[in-house]
PDB file of N, CA, C and O in Angstrom:
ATOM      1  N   UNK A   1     -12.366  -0.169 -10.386  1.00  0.00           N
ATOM      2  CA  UNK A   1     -12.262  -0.484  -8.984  1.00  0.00           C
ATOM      3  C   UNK A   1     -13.448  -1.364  -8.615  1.00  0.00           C
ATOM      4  O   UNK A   1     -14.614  -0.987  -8.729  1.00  0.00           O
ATOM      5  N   UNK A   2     -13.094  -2.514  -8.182  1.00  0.00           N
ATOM      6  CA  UNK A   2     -14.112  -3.604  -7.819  1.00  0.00           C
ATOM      7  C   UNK A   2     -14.504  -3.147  -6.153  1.00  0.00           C
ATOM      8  O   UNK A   2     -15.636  -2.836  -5.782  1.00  0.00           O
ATOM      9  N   UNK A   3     -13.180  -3.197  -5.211  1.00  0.00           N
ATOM     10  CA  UNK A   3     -13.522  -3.033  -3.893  1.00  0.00           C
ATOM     11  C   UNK A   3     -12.172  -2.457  -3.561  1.00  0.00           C
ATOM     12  O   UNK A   3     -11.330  -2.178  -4.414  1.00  0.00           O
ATOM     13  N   UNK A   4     -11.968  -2.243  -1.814  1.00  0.00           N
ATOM     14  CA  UNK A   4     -11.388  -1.145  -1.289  1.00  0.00           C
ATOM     15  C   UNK A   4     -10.747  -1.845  -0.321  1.00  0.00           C
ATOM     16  O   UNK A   4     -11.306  -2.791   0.234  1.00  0.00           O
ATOM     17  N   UNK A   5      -9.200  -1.365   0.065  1.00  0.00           N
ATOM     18  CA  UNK A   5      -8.685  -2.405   1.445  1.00  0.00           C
ATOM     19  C   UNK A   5      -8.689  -1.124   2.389  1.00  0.00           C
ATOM     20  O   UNK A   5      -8.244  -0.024   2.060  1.00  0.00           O
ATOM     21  N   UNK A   6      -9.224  -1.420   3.530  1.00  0.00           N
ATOM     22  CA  UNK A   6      -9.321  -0.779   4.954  1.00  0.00           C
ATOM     23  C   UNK A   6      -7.823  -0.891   5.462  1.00  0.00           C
ATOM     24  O   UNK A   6      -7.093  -1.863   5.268  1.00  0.00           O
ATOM     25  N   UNK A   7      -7.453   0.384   6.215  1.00  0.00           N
ATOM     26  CA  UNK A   7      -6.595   0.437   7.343  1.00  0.00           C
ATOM     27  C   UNK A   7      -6.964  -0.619   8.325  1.00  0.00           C
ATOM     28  O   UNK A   7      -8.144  -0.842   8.596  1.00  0.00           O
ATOM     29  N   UNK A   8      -5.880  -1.335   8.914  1.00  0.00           N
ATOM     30  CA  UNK A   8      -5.749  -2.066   9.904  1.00  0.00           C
ATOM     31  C   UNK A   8      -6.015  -1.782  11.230  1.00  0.00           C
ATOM     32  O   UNK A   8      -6.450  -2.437  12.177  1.00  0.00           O
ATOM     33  N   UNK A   9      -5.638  -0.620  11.061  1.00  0.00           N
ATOM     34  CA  UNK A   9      -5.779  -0.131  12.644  1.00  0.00           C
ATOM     35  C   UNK A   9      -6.687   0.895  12.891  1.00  0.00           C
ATOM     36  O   UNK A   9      -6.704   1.495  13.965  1.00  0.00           O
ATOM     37  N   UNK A  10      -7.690   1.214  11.662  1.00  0.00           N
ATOM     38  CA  UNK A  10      -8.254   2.309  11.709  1.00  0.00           C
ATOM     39  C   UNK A  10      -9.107   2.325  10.626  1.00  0.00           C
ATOM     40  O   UNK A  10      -8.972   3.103   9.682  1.00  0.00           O
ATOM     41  N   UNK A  11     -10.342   1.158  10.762  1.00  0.00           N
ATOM     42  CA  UNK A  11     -11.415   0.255  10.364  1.00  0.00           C
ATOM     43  C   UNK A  11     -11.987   1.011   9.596  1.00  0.00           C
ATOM     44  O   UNK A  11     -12.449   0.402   8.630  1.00  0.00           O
ATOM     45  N   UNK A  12     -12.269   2.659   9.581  1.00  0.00           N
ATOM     46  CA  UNK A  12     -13.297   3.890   9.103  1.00  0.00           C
ATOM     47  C   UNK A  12     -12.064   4.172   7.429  1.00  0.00           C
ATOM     48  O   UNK A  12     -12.340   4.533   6.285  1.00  0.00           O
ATOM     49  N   UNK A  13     -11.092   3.890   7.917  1.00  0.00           N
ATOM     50  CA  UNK A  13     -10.076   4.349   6.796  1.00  0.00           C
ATOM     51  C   UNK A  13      -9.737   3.974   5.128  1.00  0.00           C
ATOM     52  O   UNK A  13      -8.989   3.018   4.925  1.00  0.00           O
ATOM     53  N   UNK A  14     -10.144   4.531   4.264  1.00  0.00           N
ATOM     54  CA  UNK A  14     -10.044   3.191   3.103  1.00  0.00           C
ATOM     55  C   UNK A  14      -8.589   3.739   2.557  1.00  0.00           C
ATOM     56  O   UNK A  14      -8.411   4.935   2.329  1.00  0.00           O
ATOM     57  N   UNK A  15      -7.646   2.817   2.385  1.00  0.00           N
ATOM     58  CA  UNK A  15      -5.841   2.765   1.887  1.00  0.00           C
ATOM     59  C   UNK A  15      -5.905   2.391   0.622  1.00  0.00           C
ATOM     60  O   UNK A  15      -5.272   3.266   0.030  1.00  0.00           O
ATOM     61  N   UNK A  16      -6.266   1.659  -0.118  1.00  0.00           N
ATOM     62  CA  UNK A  16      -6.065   1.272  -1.278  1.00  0.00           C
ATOM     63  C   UNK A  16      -7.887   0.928  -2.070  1.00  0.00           C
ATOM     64  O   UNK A  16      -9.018   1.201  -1.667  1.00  0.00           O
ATOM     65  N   UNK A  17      -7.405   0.277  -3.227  1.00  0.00           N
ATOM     66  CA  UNK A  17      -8.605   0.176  -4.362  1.00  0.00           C
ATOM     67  C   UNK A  17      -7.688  -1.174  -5.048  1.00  0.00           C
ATOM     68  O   UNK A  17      -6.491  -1.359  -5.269  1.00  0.00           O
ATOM     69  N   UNK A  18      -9.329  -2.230  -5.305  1.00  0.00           N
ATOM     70  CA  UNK A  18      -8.583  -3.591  -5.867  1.00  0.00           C
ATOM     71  C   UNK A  18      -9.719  -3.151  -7.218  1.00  0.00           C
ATOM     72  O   UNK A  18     -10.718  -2.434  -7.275  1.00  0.00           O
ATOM     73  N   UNK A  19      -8.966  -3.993  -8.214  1.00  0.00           N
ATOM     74  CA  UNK A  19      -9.587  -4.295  -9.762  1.00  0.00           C
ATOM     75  C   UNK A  19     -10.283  -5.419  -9.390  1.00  0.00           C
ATOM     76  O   UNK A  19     -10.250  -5.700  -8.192  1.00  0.00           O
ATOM     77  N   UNK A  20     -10.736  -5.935  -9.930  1.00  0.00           N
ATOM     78  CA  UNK A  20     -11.891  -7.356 -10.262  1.00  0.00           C
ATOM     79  C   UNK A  20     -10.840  -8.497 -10.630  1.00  0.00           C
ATOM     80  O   UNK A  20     -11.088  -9.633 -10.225  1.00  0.00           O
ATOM     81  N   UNK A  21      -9.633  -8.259 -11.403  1.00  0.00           N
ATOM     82  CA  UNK A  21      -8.322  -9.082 -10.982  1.00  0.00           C
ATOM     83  C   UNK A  21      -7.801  -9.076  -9.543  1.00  0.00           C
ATOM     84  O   UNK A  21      -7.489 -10.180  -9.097  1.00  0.00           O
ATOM     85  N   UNK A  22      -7.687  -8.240  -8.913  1.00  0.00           N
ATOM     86  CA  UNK A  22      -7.007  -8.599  -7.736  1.00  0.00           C
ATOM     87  C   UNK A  22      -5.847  -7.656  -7.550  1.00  0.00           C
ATOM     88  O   UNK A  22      -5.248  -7.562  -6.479  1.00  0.00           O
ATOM     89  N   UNK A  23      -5.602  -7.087  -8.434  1.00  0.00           N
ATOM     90  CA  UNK A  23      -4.202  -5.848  -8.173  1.00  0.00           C
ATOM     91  C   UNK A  23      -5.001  -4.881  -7.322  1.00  0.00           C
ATOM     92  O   UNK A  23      -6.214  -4.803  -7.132  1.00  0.00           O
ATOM     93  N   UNK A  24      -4.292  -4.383  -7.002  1.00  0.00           N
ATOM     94  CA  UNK A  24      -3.932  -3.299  -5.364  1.00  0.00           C
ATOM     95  C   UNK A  24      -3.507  -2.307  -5.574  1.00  0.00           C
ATOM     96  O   UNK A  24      -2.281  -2.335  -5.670  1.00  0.00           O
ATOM     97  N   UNK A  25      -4.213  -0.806  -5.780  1.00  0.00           N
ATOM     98  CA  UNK A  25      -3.567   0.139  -5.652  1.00  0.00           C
ATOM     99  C   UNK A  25      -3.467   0.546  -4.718  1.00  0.00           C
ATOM    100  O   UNK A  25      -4.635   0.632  -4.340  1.00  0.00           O
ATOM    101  N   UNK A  26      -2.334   1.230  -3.300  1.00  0.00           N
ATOM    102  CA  UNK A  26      -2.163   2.094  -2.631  1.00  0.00           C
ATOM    103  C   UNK A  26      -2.508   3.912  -2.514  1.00  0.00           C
ATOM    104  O   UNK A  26      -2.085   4.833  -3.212  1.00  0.00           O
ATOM    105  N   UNK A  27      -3.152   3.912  -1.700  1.00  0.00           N
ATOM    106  CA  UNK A  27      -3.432   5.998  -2.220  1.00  0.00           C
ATOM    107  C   UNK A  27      -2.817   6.535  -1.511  1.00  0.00           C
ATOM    108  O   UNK A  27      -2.757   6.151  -0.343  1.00  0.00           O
ATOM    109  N   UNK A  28      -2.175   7.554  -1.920  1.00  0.00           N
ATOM    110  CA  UNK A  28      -1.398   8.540  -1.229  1.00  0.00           C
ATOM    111  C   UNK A  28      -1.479   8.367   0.399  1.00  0.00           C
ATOM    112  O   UNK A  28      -0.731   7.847   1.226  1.00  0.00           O
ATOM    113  N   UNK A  29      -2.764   9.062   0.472  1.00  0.00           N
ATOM    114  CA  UNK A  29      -3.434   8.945   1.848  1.00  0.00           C
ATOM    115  C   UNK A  29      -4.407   8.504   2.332  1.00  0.00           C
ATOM    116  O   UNK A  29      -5.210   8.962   1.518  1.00  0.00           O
ATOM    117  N   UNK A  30      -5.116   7.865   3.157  1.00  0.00           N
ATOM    118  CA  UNK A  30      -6.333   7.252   3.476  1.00  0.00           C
ATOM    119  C   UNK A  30      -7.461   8.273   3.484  1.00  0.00           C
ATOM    120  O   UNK A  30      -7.526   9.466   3.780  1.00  0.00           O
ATOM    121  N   UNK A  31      -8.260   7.429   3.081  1.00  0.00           N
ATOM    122  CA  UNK A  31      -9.714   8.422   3.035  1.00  0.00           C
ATOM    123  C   UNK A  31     -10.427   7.880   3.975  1.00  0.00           C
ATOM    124  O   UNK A  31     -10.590   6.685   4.223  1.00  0.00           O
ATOM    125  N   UNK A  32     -10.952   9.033   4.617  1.00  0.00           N
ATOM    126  CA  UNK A  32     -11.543   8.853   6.386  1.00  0.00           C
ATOM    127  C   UNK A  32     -13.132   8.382   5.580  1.00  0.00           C
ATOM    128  O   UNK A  32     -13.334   8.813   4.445  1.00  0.00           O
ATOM    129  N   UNK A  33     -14.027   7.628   6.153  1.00  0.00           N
ATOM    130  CA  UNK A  33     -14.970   7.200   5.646  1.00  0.00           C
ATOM    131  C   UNK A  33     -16.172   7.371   6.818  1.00  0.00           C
ATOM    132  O   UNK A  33     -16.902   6.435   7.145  1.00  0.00           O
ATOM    133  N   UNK A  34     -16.252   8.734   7.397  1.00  0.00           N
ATOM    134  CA  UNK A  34     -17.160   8.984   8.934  1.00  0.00           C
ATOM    135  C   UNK A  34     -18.038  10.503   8.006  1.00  0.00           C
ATOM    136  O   UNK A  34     -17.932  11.217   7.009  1.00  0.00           O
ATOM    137  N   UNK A  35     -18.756  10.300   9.034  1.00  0.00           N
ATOM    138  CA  UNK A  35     -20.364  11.239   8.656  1.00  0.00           C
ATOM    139  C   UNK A  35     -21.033  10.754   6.869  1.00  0.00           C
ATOM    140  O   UNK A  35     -20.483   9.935   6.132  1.00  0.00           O
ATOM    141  N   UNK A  36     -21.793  11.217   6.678  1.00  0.00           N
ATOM    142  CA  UNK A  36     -22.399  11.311   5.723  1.00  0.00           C
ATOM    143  C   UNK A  36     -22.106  10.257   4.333  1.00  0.00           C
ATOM    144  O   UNK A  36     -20.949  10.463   3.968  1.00  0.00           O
ATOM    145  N   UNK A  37     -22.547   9.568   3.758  1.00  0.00           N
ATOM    146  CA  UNK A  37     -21.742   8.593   2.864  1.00  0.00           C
ATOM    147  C   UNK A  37     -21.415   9.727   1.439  1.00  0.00           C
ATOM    148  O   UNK A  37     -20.418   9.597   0.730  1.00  0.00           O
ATOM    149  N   UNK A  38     -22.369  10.708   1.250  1.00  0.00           N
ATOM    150  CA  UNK A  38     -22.140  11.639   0.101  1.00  0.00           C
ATOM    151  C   UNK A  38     -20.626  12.308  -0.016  1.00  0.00           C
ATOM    152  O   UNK A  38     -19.872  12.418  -0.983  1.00  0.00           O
ATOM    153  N   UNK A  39     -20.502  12.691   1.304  1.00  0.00           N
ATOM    154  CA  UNK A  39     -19.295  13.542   1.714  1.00  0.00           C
ATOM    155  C   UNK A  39     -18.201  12.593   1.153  1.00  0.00           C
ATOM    156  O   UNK A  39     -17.569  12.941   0.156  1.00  0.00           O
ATOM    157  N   UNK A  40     -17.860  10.923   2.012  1.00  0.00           N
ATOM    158  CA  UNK A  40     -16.775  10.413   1.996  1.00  0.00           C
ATOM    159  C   UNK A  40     -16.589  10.267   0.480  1.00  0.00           C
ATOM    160  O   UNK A  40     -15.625  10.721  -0.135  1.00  0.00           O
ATOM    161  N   UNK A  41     -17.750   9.493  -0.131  1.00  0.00           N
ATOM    162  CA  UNK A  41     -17.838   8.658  -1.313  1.00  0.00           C
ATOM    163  C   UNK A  41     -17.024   9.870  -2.232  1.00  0.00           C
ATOM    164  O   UNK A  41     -15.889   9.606  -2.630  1.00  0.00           O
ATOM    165  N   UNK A  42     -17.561  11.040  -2.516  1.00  0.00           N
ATOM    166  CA  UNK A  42     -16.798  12.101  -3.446  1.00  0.00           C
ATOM    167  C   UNK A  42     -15.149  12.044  -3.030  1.00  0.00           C
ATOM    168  O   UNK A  42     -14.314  11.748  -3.884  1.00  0.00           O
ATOM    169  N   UNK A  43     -14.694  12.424  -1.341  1.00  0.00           N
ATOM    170  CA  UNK A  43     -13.304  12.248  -1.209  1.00  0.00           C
ATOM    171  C   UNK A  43     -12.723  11.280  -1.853  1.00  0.00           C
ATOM    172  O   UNK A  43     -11.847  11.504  -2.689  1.00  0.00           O
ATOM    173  N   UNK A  44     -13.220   9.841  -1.486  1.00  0.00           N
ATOM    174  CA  UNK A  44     -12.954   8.545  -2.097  1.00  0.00           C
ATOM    175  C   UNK A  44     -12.967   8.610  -3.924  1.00  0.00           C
ATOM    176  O   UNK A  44     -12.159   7.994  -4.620  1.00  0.00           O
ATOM    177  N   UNK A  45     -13.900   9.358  -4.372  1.00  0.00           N
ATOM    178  CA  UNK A  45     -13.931   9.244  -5.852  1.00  0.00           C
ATOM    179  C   UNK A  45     -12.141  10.095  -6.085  1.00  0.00           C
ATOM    180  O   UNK A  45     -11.199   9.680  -6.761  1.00  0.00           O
ATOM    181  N   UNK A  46     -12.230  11.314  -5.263  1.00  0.00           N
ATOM    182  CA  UNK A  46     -11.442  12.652  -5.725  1.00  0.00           C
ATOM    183  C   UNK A  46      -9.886  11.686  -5.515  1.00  0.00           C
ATOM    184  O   UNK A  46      -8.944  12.056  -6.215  1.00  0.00           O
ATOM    185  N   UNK A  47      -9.658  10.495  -4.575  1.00  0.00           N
ATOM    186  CA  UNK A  47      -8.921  10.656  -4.044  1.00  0.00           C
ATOM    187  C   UNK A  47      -8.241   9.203  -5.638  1.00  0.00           C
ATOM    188  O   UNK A  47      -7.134   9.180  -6.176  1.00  0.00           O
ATOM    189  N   UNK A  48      -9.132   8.513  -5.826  1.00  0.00           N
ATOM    190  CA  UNK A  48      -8.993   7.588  -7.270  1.00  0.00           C
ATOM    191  C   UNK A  48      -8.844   8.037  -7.880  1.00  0.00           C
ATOM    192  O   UNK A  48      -7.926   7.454  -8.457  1.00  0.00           O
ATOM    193  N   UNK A  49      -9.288   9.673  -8.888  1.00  0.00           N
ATOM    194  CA  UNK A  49      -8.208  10.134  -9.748  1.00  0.00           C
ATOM    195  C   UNK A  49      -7.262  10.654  -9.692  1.00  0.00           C
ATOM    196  O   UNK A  49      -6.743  10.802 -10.798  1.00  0.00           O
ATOM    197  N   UNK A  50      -6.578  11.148  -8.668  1.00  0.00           N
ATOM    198  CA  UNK A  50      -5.408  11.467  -8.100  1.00  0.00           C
ATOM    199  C   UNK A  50      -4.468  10.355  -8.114  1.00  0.00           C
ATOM    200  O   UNK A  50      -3.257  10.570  -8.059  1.00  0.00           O
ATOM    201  N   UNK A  51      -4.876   9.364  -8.173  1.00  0.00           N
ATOM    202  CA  UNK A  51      -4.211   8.266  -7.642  1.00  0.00           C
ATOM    203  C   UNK A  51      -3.730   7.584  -8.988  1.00  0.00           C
ATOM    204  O   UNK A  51      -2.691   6.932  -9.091  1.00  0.00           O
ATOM    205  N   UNK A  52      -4.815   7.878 -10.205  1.00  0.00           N
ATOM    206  CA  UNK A  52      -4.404   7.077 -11.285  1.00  0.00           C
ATOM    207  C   UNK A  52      -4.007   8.184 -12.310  1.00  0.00           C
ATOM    208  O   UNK A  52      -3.471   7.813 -13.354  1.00  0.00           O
ATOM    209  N   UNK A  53      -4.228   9.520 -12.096  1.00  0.00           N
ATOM    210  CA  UNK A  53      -3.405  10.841 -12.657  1.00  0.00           C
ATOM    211  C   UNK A  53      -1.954  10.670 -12.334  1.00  0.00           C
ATOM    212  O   UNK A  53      -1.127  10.663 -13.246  1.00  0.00           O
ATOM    213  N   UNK A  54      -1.535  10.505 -10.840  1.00  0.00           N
ATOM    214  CA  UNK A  54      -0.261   9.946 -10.305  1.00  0.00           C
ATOM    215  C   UNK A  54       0.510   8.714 -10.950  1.00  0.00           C
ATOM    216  O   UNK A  54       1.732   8.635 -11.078  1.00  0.00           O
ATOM    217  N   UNK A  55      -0.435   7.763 -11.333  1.00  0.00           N
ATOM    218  CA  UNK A  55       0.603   6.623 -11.730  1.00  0.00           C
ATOM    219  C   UNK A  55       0.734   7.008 -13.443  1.00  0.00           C
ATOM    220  O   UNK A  55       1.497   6.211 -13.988  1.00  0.00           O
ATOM    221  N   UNK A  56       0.220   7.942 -14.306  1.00  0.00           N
ATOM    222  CA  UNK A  56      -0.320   7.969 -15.713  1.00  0.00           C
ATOM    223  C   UNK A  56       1.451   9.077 -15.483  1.00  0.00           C
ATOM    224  O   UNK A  56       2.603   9.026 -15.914  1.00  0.00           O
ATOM    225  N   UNK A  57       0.721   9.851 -14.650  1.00  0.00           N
ATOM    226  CA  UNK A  57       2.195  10.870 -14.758  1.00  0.00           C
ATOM    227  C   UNK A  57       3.921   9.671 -14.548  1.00  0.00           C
ATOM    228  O   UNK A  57       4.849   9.309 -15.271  1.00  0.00           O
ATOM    229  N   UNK A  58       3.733   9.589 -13.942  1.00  0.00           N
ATOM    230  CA  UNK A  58       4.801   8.515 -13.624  1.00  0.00           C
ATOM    231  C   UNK A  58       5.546   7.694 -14.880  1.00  0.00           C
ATOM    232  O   UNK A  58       6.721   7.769 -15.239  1.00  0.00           O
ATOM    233  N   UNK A  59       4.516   6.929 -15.390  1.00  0.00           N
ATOM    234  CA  UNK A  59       4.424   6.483 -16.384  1.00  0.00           C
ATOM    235  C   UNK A  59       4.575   7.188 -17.615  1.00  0.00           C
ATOM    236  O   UNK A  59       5.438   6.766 -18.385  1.00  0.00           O
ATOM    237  N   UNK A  60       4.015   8.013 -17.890  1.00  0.00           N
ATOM    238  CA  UNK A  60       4.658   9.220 -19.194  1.00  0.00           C
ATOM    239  C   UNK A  60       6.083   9.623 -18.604  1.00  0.00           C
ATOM    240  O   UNK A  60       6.855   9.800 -19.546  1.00  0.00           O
ATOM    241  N   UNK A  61       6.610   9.799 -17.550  1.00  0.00           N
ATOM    242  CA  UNK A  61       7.668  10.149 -17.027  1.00  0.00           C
ATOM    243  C   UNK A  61       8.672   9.132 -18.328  1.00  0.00           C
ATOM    244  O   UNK A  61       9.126   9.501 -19.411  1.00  0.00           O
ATOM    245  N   UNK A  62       8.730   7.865 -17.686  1.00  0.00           N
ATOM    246  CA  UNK A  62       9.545   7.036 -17.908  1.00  0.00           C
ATOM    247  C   UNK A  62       9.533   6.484 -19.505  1.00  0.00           C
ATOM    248  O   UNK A  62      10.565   5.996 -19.965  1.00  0.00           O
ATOM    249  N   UNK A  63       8.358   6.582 -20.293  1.00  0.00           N
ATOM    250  CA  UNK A  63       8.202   6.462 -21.616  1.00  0.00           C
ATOM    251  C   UNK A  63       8.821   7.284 -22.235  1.00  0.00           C
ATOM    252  O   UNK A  63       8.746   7.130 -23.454  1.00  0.00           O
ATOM    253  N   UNK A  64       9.649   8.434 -21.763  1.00  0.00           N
ATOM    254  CA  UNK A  64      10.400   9.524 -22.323  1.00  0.00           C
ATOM    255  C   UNK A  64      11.837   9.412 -21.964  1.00  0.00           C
ATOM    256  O   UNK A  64      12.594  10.285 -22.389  1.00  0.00           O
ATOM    257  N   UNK A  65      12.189   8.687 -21.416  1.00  0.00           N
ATOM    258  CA  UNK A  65      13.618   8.156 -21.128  1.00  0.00           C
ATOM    259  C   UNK A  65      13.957   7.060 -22.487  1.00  0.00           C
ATOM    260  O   UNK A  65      13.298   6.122 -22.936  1.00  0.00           O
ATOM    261  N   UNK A  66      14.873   7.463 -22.771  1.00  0.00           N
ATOM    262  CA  UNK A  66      15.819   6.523 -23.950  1.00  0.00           C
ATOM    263  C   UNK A  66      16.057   5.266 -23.300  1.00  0.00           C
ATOM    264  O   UNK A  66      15.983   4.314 -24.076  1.00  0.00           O
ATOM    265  N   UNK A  67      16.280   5.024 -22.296  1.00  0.00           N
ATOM    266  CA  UNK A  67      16.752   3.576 -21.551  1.00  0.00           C
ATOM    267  C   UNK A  67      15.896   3.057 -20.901  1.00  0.00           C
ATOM    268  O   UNK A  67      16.241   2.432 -19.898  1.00  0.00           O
ATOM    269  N   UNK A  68      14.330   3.155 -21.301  1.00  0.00           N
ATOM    270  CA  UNK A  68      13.340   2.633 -20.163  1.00  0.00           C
ATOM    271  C   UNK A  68      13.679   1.785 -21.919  1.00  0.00           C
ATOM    272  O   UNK A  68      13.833   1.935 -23.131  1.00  0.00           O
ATOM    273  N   UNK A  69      13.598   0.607 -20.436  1.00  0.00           N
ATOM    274  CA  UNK A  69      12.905  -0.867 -20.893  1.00  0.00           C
ATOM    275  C   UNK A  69      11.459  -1.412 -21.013  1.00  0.00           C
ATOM    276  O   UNK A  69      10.892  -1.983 -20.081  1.00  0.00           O
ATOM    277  N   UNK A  70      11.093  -1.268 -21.817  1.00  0.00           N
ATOM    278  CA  UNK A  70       9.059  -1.326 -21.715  1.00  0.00           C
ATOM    279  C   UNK A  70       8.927  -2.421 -20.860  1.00  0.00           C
ATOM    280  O   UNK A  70       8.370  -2.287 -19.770  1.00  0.00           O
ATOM    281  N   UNK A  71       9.247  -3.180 -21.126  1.00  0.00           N
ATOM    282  CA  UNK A  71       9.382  -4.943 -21.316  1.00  0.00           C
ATOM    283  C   UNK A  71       9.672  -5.191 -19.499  1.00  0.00           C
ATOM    284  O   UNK A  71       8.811  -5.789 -18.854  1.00  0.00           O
ATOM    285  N   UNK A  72      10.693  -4.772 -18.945  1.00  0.00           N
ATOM    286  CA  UNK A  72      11.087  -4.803 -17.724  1.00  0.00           C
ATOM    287  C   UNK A  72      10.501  -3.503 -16.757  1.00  0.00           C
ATOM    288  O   UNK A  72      10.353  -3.802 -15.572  1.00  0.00           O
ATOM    289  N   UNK A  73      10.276  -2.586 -17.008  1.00  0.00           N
ATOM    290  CA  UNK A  73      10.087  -1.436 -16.456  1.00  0.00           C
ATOM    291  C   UNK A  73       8.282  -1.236 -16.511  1.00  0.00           C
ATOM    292  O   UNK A  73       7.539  -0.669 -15.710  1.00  0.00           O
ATOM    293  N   UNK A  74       7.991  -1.926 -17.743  1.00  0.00           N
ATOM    294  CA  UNK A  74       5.904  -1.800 -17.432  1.00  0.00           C
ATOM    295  C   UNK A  74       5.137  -2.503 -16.561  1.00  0.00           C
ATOM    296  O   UNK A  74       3.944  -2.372 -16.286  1.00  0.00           O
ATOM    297  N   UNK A  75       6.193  -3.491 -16.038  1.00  0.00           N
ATOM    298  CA  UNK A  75       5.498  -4.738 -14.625  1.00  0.00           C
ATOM    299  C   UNK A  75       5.280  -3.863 -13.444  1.00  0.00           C
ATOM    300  O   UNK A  75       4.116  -3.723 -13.067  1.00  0.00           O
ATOM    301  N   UNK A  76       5.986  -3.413 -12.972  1.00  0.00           N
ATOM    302  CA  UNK A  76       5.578  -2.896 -11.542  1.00  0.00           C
ATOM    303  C   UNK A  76       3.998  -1.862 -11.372  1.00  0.00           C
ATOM    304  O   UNK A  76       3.101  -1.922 -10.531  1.00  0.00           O
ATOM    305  N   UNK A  77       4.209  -0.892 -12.668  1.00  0.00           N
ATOM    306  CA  UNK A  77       2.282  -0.016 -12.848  1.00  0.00           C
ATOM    307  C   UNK A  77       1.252  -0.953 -13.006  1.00  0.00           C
ATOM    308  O   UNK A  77       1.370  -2.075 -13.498  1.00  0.00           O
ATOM    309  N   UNK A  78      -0.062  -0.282 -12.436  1.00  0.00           N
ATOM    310  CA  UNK A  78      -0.663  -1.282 -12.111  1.00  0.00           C
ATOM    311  C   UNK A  78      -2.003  -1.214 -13.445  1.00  0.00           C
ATOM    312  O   UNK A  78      -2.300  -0.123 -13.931  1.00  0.00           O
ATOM    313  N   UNK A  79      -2.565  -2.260 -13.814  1.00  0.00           N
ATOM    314  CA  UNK A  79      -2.997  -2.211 -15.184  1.00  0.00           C
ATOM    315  C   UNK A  79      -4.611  -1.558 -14.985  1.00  0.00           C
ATOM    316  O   UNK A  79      -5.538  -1.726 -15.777  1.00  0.00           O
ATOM    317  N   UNK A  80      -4.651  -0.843 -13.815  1.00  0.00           N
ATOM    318  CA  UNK A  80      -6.117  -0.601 -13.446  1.00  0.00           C
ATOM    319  C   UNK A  80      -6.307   0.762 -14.836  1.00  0.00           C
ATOM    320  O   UNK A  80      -7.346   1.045 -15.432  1.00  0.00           O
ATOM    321  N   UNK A  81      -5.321   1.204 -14.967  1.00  0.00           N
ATOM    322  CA  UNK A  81      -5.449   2.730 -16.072  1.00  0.00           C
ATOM    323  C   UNK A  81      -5.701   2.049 -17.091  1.00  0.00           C
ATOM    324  O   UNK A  81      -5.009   1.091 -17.434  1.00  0.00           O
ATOM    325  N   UNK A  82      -7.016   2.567 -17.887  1.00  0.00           N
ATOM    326  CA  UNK A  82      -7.218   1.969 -18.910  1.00  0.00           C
ATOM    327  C   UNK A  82      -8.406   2.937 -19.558  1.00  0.00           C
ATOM    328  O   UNK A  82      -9.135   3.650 -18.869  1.00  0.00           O
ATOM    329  N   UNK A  83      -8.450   2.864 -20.583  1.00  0.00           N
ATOM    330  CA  UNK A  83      -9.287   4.412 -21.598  1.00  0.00           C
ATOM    331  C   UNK A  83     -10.851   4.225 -20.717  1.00  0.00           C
ATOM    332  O   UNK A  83     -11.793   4.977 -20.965  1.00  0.00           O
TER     333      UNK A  83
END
């Protein structure tokens, strides 16, 4: 995670996480970013492995299907998961 896209309407809010490429992950839910920076920064950490536990699960999901197409079906996950 290079940097973070803010809610639009709700400036304190962080919605997503960009790579140093430029892909965009979305998080579940926004992480409120008010009082203390210790407090948010951990939510914000807690809320990035959730987020890439979520797409890993997803992804093992579909690697276990006989008819996933690697080739067509690996474009849409986003390449931020990586060892």
């Amino acid at each position: 995670m290079t940097s973070v896209d803010f809610d639009e309407k709700k400036t304190d809010v962080i919605v997503a996480m960009k790579s140093d490429l430029g892909e965009r992950v979305a998080f579940e839910k926004g992480v409120q970013c008010t009082g203390g920076v210790e407090f948010w920064l951990n939510n914000l950490l807690q809320m990035v492995r959730d987020t890439v536990k979520n797409v890993i699960a997803v992804q093992s999901q579909c690697f276990v299907d006989p008819d996933y197409d690697f080739i067509v079906g690996f474009q849409p996950f986003c390449g931020q998961v990586k060892e």
